[in-house]
Every structure is written in structure tokens, then in C-alpha cells.
N, C-alpha and C positions, 0 to 999 in steps of 0.2 A: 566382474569388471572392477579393476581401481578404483580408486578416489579421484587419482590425479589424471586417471583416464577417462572418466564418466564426468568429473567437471573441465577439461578442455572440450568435450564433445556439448557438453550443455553450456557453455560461453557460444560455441559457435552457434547452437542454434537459436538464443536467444538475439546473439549478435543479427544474426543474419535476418530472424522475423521480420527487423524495423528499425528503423531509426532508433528511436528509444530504448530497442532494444543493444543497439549498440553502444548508446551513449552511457546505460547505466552498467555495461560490460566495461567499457572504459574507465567509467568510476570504481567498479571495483576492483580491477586491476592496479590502478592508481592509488588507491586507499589501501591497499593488500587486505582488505574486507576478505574473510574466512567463509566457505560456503558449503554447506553440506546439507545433507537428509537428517532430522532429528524428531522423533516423536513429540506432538501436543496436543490437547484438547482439540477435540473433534472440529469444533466452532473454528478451527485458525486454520488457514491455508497454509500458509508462510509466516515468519517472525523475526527479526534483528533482535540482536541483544547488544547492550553496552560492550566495548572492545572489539568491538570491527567484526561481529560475523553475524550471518544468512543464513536461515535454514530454510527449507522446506519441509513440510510436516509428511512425517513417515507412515503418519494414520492415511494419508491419502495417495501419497506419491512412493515409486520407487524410482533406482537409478535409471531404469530401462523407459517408465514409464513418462518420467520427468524429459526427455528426451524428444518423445513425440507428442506431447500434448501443451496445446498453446494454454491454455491456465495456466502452466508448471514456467512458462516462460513472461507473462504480464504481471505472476503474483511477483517474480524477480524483479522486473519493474516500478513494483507497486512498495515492495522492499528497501529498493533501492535507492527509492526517492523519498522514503522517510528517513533513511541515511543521509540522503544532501538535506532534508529540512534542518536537520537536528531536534534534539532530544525534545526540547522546548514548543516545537510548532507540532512534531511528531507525534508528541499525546495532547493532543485536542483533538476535537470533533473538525476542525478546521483542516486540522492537517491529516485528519482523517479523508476528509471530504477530495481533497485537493488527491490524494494517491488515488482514492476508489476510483475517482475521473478521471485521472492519467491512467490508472489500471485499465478498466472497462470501456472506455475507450477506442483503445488500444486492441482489447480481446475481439469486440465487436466490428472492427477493420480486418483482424488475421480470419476470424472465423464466419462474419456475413452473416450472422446469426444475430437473429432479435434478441434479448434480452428478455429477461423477468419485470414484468412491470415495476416495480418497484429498485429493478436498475435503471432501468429508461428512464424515470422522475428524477432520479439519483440525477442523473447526466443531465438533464436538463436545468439544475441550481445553478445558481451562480455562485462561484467559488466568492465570498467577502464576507467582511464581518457582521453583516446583520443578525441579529439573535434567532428570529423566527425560522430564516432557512438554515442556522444550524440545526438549529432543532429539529427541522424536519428529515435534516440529511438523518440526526440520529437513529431519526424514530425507523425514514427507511432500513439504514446498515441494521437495527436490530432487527428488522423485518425479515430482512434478508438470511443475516448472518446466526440470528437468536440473540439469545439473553444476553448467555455466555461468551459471545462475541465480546462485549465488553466497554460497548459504543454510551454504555447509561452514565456510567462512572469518570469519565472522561470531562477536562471541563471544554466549556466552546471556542473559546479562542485560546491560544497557546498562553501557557501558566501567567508571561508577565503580565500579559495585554487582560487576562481575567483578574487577574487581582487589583489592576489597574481601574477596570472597567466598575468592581463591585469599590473600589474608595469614591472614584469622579464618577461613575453613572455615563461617563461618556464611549463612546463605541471609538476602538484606536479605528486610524487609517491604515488600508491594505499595504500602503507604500513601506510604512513602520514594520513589517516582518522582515 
């Protein structure tokens, strides 16, 4: 199969899963965000890079397989809305937190299937800037995901709001992202 044959068929299935899933197909359509299959560490499902593109990780997905399986269509999701975050909310544990919840979700609506403990916790946080529940989201995603996942190194609220937070000691408001 194509490229440009295997991603009009993986727009529509993603489009068609769900709402969300059509909304972050519209965004990349809109954004001409670049989307393909590309090999990475075991730990990543999916990944965005700077300059508008989407992969899917080729250690897990192929073109055929990406098609029919709803992970291959919530990790686009879960991609996609670190693209609407931007860069800055996107690497934090915050903005970590906020896609794993839109992601899983979302998967656990398409597929009716319970979750790993340690997703169901995930989902049950409350997405905001308190330190403790970032922290705990970390500690789950690395439960989940491993080490190498990458959730340690991360800071918890998005770059300004932590650098902000370690001068004033003060926790920003949600409204300020």
C-alpha cells in the first residue's frame, strides 16, 4: 500500500472512531501536520517532532495493522493534542497528564475494556497544577510506560509556570495556560 493510500484510510478511521477523533483529523489536516510510521524506542507508542509531523512507532504498528487497531487511532489523539498544547505545556508532566486522559479515555469508550490499574488511577486525577498529583501521575506513566518512557525528566507544570513556581513558590492558576 502507499503512503498517501494508507494515511487517507487511517484519517478516516480515526475520523470516524469518535468525535475526537475527528476533531484532531481536522487539526491535522488544517495544520498540514506530516504523519507517517517511523521507528523508536520500545517505551513510545507515538511521537510529534518540531515542524508539523506524527509518527507512529514502527516497533509496534504497521500500515495494515494501524488501521485496525483502536491504540494506533487514540495514540493519534493523544499526539495530536500535544500539538494543540504546544511545545511548552507539551513537555511537562501536566501536559503529559492532560493527553494520557484524553488518550485512555477515549480508548476505554472505543474498546469497553477495563484498564491496568495504574491507568484507571491515571484517570481518576484531576487534571491541575498541584504538585502531589503531578507527581503521582509521573510516578503512574512511569509504572506504566517504564523508565524509558521518559515521564522522570520532565518538569510538572509547563517550563514557564515551573520556573515561575521554583522563583515565587507560588502554584500558577489553571486559567494561565
Amino acid at each position: 500500500m502507499r503512503q498517501d493510500e494508507w494515511l487517507e484510510k487511517y484519517f478516516e478511521k480515526v475520523a470516524s472512531s469518535s468525535e475526537e477523533g475527528r476533531g484532531a483529523v481536522d487539526f491535522v489536516r488544517a495544520n498540514r501536520i506530516r504523519v507517517g510510521l517511523r521507528r523508536a524506542r520500545k517505551s513510545v507508542g507515538a511521537f510529534w517532532q518540531f515542524g508539523q509531523k506524527f509518527y507512529l512507532n514502527s516497533v509496534h504498528y504497521t500500515m495494515e495493522s494501524a488501521l485496525e487497531n483502536p491504540r494506533a487511532w487514540t495514540l493519534f489523539v493523544h499526539e495530536v493534542r500535544h500539538l494543540q498544547q504546544g511545545a511548552l505545556t507539551a513537555f511537562s508532566v501536566y501536559g503529559e497528564l492532560d493527553a494520557w486522559q484524553y488518550e485512555f479515555r477515549l480508548y476505554k469508550r472505543l474498546t469497553g475494556k477495563t484498564l491496568r490499574r495504574e491507568l484507571e488511577e491515571l484517570l481518576m486525577l484531576p487534571l491541575n497544577f498541584e504538585r502531589s498529583n503531578l507527581q503521582r501521575a509521573r510516578a503512574l506513566m512511569t509504572k506504566f510506560a517504564g523508565f524509558w518512557y521518559g515521564a522522570w525528566i520532565l518538569p510538572l507544570f509547563p517550563i514557564h509556570f515551573e520556573l515561575q513556581y521554583w522563583v515565587t513558590r507560588k502554584i500558577p492558576l489553571k486559567e494561565s495556560t
